[in-house]
Structures are given as C-alpha cells and as structure tokens.
TIDOKOL-351695 format. One line per field, with one value per residue (C-alpha): residue number from 1; residue in one letter; x, y, z. Coordinates in pm, 1 decimal, decimal comma, padded with zeros to 6 digits, always signed. Example, Ala and Ser with C-alpha at 12.3 -4.5 7.8 and 13.67 -1.06 7.14 Angstrom:
% residues 2
num <- [1 2];
residu <- [A S];
c1 <- [+01230,0 +01367,0];
c2 <- [-00450,0 -00106,0];
c3 <- [+00780,0 +00714,0];
This chain:
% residues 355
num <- [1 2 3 4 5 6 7 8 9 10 11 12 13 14 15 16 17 18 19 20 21 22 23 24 25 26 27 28 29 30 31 32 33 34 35 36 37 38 39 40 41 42 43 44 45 46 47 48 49 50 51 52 53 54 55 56 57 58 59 60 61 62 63 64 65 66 67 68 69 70 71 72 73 74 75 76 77 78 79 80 81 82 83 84 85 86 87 88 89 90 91 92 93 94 95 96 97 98 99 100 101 102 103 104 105 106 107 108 109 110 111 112 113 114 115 116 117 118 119 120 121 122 123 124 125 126 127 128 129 130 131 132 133 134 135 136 137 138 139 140 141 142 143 144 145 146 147 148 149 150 151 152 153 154 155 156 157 158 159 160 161 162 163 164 165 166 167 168 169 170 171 172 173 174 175 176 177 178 179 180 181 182 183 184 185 186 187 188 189 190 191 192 193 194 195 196 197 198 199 200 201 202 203 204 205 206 207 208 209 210 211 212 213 214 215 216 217 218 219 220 221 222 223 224 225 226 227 228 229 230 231 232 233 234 235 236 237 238 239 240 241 242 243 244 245 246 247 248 249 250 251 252 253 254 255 256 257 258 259 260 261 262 263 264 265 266 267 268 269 270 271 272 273 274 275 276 277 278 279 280 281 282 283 284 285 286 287 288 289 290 291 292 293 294 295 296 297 298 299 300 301 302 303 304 305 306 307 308 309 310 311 312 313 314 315 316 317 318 319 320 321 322 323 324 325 326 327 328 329 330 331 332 333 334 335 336 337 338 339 340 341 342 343 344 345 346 347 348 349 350 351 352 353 354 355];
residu <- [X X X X X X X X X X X X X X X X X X X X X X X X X X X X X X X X X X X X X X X X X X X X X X X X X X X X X X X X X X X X X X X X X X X X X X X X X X X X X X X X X X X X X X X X X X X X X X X X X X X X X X X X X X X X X X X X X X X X X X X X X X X X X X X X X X X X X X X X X X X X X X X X X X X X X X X X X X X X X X X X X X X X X X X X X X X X X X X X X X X X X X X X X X X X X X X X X X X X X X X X X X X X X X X X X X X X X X X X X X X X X X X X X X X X X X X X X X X X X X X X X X X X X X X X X X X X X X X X X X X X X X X X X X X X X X X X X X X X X X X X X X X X X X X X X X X X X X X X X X X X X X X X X X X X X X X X X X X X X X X X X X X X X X X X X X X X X X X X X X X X X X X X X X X X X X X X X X X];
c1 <- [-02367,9 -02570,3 -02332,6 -02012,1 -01672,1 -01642,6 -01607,0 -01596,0 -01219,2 -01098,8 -00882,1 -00776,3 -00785,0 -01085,9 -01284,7 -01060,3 -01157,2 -01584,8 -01809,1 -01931,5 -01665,2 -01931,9 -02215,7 -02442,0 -02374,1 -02456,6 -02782,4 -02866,6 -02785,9 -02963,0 -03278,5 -03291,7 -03246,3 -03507,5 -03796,4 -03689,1 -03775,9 -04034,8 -04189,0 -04209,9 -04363,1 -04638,6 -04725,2 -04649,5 -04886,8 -04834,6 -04753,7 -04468,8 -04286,5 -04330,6 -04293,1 -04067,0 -03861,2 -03768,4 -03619,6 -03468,7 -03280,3 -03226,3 -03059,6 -02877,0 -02700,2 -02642,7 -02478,8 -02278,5 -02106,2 -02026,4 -01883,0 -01623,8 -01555,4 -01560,9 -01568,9 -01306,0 -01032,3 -01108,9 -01213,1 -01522,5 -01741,2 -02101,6 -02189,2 -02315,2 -02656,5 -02501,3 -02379,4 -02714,9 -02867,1 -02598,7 -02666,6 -03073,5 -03058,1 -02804,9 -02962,8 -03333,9 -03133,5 -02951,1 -03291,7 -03459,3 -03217,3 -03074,9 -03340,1 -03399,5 -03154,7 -03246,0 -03347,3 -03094,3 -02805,9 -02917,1 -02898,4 -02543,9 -02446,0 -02585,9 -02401,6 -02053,1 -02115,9 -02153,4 -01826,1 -01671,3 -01769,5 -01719,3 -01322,9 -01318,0 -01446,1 -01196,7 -00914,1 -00829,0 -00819,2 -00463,6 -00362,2 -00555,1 -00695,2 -00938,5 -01217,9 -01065,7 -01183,0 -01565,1 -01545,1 -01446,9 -01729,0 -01963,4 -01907,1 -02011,9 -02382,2 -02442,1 -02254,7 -02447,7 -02819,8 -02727,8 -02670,1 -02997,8 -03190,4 -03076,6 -02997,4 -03316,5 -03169,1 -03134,0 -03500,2 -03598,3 -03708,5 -03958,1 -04084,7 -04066,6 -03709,4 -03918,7 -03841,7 -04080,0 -03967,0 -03944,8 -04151,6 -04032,5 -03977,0 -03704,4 -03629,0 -04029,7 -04163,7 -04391,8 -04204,8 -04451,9 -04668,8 -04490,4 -04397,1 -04219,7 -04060,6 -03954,0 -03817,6 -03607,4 -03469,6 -03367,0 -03182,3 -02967,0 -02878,7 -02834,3 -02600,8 -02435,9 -02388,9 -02267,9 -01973,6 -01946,3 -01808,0 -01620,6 -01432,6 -01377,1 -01154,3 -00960,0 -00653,3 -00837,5 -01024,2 -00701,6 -00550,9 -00839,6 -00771,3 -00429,5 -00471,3 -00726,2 -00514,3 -00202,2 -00136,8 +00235,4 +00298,7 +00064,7 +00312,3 +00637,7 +00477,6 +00420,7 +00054,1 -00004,3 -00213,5 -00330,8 -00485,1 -00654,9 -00801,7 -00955,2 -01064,1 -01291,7 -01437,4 -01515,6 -01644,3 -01836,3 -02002,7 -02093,2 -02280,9 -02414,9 -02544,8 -02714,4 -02917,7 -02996,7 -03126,8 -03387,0 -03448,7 -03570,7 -03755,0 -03860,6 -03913,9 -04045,7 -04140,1 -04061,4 -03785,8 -03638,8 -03270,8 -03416,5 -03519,5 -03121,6 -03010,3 -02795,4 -03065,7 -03009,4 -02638,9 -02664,4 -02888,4 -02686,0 -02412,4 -02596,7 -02680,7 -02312,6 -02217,4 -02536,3 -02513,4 -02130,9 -01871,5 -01582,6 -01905,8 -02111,6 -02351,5 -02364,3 -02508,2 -02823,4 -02869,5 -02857,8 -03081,2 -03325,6 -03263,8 -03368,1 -03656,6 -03818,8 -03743,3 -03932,3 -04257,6 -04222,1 -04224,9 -04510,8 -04732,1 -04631,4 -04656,1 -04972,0 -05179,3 -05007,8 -05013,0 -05290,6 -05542,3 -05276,5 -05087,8 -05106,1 -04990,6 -04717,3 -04533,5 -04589,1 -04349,5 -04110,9 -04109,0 -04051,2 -03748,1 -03640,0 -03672,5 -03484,0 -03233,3 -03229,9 -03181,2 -02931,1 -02687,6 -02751,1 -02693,4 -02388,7 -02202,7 -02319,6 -02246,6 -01973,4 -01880,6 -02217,2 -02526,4 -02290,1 -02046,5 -02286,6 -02407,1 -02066,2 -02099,7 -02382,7 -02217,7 -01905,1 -02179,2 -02323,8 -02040,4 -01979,8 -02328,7 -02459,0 -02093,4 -02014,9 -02300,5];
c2 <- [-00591,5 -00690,7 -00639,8 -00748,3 -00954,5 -01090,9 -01481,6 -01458,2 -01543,0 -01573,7 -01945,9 -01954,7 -01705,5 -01775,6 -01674,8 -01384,3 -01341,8 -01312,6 -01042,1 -01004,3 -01116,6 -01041,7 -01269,3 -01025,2 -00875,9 -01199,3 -01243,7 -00918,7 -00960,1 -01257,2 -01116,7 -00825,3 -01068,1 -01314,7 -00994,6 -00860,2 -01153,6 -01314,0 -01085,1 -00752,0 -00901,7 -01074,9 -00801,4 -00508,3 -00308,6 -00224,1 +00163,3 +00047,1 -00217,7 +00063,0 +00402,7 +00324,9 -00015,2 -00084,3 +00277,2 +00280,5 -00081,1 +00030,1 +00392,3 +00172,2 -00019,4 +00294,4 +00469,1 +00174,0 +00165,4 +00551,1 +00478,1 +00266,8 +00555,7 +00848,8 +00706,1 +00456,7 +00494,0 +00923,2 +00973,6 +01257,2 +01142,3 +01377,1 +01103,0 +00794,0 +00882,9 +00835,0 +00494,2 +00422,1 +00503,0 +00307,7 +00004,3 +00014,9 +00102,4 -00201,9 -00443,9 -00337,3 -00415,6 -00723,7 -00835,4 -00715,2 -00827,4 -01140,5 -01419,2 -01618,9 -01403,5 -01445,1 -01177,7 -01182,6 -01223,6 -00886,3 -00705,8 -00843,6 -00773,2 -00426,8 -00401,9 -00523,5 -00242,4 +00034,1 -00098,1 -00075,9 +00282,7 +00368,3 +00259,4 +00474,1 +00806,2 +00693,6 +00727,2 +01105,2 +01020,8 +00856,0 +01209,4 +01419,7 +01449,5 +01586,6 +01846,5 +01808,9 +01438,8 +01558,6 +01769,0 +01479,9 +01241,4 +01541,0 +01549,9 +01145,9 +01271,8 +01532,4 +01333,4 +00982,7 +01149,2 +01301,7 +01005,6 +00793,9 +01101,4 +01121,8 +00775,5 +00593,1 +00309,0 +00219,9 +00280,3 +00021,8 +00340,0 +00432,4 +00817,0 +00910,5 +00808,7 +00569,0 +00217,8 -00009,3 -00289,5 -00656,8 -00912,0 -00995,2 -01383,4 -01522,8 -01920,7 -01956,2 -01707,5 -01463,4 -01150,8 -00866,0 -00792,0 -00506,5 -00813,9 -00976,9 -00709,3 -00605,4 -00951,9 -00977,5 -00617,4 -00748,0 -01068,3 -00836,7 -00600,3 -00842,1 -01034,1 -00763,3 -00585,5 -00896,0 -00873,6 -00494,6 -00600,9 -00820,0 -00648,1 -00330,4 -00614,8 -00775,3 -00655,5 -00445,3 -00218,1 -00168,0 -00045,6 +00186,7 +00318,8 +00398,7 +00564,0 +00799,7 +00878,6 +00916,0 +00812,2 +00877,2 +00735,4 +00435,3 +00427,8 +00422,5 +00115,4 -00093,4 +00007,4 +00036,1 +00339,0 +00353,3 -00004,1 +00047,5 +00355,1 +00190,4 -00070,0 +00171,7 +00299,9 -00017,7 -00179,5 +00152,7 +00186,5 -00153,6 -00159,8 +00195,6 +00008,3 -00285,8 -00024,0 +00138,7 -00139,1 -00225,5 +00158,4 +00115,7 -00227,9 -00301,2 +00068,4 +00274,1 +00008,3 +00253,7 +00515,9 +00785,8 +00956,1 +01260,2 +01028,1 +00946,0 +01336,6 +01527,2 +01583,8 +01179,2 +01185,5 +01452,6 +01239,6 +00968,3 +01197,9 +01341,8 +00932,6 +00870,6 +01211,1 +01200,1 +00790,9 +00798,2 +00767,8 +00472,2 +00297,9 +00014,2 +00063,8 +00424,6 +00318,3 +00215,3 +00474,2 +00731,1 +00643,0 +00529,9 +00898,5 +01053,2 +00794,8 +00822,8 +01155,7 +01354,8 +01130,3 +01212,5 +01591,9 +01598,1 +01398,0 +01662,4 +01984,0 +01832,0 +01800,6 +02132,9 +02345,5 +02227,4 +02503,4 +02766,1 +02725,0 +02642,1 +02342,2 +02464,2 +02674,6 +02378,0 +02177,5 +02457,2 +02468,0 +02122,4 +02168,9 +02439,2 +02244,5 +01960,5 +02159,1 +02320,7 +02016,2 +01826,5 +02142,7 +02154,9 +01742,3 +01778,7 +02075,3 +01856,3 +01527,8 +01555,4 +01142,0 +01078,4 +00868,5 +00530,6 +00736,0 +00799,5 +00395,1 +00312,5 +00552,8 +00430,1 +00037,0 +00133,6 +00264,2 -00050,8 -00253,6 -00031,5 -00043,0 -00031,3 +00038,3 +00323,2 +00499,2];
c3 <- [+08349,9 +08040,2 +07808,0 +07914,1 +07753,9 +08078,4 +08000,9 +07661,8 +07566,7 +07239,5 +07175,4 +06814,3 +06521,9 +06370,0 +06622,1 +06654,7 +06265,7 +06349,5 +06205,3 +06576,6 +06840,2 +07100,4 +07173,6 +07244,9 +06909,8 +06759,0 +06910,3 +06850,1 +06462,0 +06401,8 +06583,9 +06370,1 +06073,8 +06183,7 +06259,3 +05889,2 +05684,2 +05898,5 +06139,6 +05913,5 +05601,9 +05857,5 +06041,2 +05754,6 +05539,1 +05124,2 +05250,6 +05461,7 +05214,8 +04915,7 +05068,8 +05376,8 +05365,5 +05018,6 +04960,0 +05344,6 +05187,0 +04868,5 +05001,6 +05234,4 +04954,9 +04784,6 +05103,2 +05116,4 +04785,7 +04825,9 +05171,6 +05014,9 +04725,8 +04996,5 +05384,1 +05374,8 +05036,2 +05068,2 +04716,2 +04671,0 +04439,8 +04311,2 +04067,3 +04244,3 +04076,0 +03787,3 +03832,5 +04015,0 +03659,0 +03440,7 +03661,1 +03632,0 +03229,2 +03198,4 +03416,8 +03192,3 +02860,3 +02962,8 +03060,7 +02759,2 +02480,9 +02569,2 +02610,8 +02870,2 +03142,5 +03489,1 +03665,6 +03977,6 +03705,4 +03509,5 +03805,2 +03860,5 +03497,1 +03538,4 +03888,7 +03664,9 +03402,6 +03663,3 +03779,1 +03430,9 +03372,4 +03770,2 +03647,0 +03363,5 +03539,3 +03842,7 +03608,3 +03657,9 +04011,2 +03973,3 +03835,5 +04061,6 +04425,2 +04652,9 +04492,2 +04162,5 +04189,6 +04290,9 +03956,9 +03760,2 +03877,3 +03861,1 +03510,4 +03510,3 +03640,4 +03344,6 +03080,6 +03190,8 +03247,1 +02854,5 +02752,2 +02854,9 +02775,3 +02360,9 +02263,6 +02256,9 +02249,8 +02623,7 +02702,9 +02383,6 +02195,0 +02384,0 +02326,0 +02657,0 +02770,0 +03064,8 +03119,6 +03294,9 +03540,4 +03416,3 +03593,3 +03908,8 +03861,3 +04064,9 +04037,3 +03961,1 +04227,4 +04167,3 +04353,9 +04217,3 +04502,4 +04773,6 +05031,0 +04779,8 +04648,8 +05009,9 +05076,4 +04692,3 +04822,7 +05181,7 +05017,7 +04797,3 +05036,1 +05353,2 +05129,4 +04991,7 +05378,1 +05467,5 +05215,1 +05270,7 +05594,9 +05524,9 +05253,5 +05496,2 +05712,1 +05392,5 +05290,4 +05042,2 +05290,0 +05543,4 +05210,6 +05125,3 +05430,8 +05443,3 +05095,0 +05238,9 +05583,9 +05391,7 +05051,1 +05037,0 +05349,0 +05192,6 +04874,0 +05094,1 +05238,8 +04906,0 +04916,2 +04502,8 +04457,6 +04123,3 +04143,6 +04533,3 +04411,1 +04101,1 +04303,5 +04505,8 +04185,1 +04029,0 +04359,9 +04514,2 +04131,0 +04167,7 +04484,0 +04323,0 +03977,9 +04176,6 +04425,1 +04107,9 +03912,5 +04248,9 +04247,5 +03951,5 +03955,5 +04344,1 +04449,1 +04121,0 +03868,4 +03640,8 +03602,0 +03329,8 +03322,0 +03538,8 +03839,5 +03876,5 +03848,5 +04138,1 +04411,5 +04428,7 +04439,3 +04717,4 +04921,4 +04866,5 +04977,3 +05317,7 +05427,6 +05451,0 +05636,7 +05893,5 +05925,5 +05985,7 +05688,5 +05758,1 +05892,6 +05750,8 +06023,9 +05969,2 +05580,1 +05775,1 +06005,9 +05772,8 +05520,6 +05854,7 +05860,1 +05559,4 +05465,0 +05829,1 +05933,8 +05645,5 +05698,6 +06068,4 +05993,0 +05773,8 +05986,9 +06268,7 +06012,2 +05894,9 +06272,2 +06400,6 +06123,3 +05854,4 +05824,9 +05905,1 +05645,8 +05303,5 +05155,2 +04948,4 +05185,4 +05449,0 +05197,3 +05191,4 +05580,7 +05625,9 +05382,3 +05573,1 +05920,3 +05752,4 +05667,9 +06005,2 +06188,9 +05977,0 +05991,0 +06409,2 +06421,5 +06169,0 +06399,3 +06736,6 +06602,5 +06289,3 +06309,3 +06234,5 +06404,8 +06386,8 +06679,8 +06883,8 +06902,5 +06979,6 +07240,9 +07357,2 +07345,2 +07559,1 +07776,0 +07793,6 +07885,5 +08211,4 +08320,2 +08581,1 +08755,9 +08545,9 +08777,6];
C-alpha cells in the first residue's frame, strides 16, 4: 500500500500532538513547500505570480479568516470585505503617518485594527443568532465602504478616494518586482496557515466548535460564550484585514473603497462553501477554485466560441456556466472539495486491497 499507518506507532504525546501524524503527509507538505518558494518563482512567468498566484494566496488567507467566523464557531458573516478594506486603509496609514514603520509591522497593525472593529460589529452577536447576525455584519460592508469613500482622510486626501501601495522594502529587499511580491505573499500566508491550524486544535477552536454545534449545550459545559464568539470576530477580522492589506499592496498596487464592496465578500463567501467550511484545507481548494476555474473557461469559450459570439454575451455565458456548475458541484458535493480529498486519502490507505 503506498499510503499506509502500518509501522508508524505513536510513543509519547508530542508526537501524538503533530500537524501531520502521517509521514507521508509530511513529505508531502514539505514538497509542496519546497516547489512554492523555490521551484515556482524559477520556473514562473509575471502573468502567473500577478493574475493567478498572488490572488489564489491572498483569497486563501481571506477564506481562512471567514472559516473561523462561519465554518468552525457558526457565525454568518456578509462583511469580510469590509474588514478586508479596514485592514488595507489601516495598514496604508500606519505606513504613511508614522515614520520609519516597517512594512511587515503595518500590515500587522492593520491586521490588529480589523480585529478591533471585527469585535465591535461581533457584539450584537452575543444578543442575537443565525441570519440576524449576517444582517448585522452586512451593515459593517455599507457602513465601512461609506466611510473610506467620504472622509478623505484615510486615502491622504487624495481626490479620487485611491490609495497607492508603499514600496515593497522588507529588512533591505527590494520586493517590487511580481516574484517578489509572490514570495512576501507566500511567507504571510504559509505562516499564517500554519497557525490557522494550529489554533483549530487549541482549546480555542474545540470551543468554536462546540458553540456552533450547540451553544447551550456548550454553556452547560463552562464553555463562555460571549468571549469565544468575540474571539472569532476579532481573530477571523484579523486574518480578513491582513489579506486585505496584500490585496491591496502585492496584488492591485492600488485600491479604492469600491474594490472591497459585496461581490468580494460573496466570493469570499463561495471559497469557503465550494473548498469545504470546518476545513483549513478546504481555504485552498476553493479559492484554487475560483482563481483557476474562470481562466479555464475563457480560454475554452474563447477557441470554441470566438467568432460566434460576441464578446460581451461570451462574458455573460461564462457567468452563466459558472454559475451552472457551482450550483451542480454544491447539490453533488455539499461538504465541499476538502471531503472529497479525504475521500480520496481513506482510499489511499486501502489500496490496492480495497480492489
């Protein structure tokens, strides 16, 4: 069998404890790892790390902090544009205002004030549940994009609401060209996985759980409620404010309040159903997903169909077929692409006696 437990026993707890118990797993991990950051930038072209990889990683991060919000402590949430939008405006001020700020550290500063105002709109959550709480974060996405879009003030006054992405200078390196930026993005968001799974297996995450299965039954146990459910806002608009900020300044280079409206927040929202919610692997699969699956279409739409029809209604087709197919996977596959690679592992681990 290629992927088998057999002979791989477990002798204390720390091993018991691993990310990966399995040593295929591990391999397989630090493969992927070791082709992202050294293989991919050597063999990779400009359209790649711009139009395909950075915004797969960045919506990836972003699927992630919802996950926490929605997938695993059962809050709904329509405003993780929002937060995506408070984090990139902060982390462009902090740099801006105070001198001398490192760049990593305003994107963490902009990460902690998405947090902070991720609390405040999770407050009506400890007095309310299920679609009442989508309304209430809903109301974060108009109130936030009206915000950035009348005070001049957070775009440094500038006419047209747009701010422009600081220079890409981290600990001396020159991070500006679409390698680098690929490479800053894959840091952030490998680290940041890394502690997304992590956190899913602490205390914290078994409680998030238990809230969303059954929050009375949660209470009854000691579970507090009020504090694990802010603790999902503040950490899921986190995660959401740091994606933002390299939305903003490794993808765009340049963003306004209308680039972080609700189209985004219900993209963010379809990566987490189609990838898997409850599923940190399921983050990655679904924005693989939405970034790859469009291009896919139009290169297909485009050597079948150019000539015959125009270009306009082509678009609307391929928004149509979209739609078409995520429905169809959605009704065949509701626990998203991350069940059906479990599927696929327990598979594995039979094979080939299973046949």
């Amino acid at each position: 069998m290629l992927y088998r437990e057999a002979g791989q026993f477990i002798s204390h707890y720390r091993a018991d404890q691993r990310l990966f118990r399995l040593r295929q797993d591990r391999i397989g991990f630090y493969l992927l790892l070791a082709s992202a950051f050294v293989l991919v930038p050597y063999c990779g072209n400009d359209y790649w790390f711009s139009a395909i990889l950075i915004p797969f990683l960045v919506l990836s991060l972003a699927g992630m902090g919802l996950n926490f919000l929605t997938g695993y402590a059962g809050q709904l949430s329509l405003g993780s544009a929002a937060f995506m939008a408070v984090g990139a405006f902060s982390a462009y001020n902090f740099n801006l205002r105070v001198e001398g700020l490192p760049f990593l550290l305003s994107i963490l500063l902009g990460g902690v004030v998405a947090g902070l105002t991720g609390v405040i709109f999770g407050l009506p959550s400890l007095k309310i549940k299920g679609f009442y709480v989508l309304v209430s974060t809903l109301a974060a996405q108009f109130f936030v994009q009206w915000v950035f879009t009348n005070f001049a003030w957070f775009s440094n006054d500038s006419s047209s609401g747009v701010i422009t992405a600081p220079p890409l200078q981290v600990f001396g390196l020159d991070l500006s060209s679409p390698a680098g930026r690929y490479l800053l993005t894959l840091t952030i968001v490998t680290a940041l996985g890394l502690l997304a799974a992590n956190i899913v297996r602490s205390e914290l995450g078994r409680n998030w759980m238990a809230v969303r299965d059954m929050d009375t039954a949660a209470a009854v146990i000691g579970i507090a409620i009020p504090k694990t459910k802010l603790l999902a806002f503040a950490i899921s608009s986190f995660y959401l404010g740091i994606a933002g900020s390299l939305w903003a300044f490794t993808y765009l280079g340049t963003v306004e309040p209308h680039g972080f409206d609700i189209n985004r927040s219900f993209q963010i929202l379809f990566i987490i159903i189609i990838g898997g919610m409850g599923s940190i692997l399921g983050n990655f699969l679904g924005a693989a997903f939405i970034v790859l699956f469009p291009v896919l279409m139009s290169h297909i739409a485009n050597g079948l169909l150019a000539g015959v029809i125009d270009a306009g209604h082509l678009e609307n087709f391929q928004k149509i077929v979209f739609g078409m197919l995520i429905i169809g996977f959605l009704i065949k596959e509701p626990n998203g692409l991350a069940s059906i690679w479990q599927t696929f592992r327990q598979q594995l681990r039979v094979w080939p006696l299973r046949y």
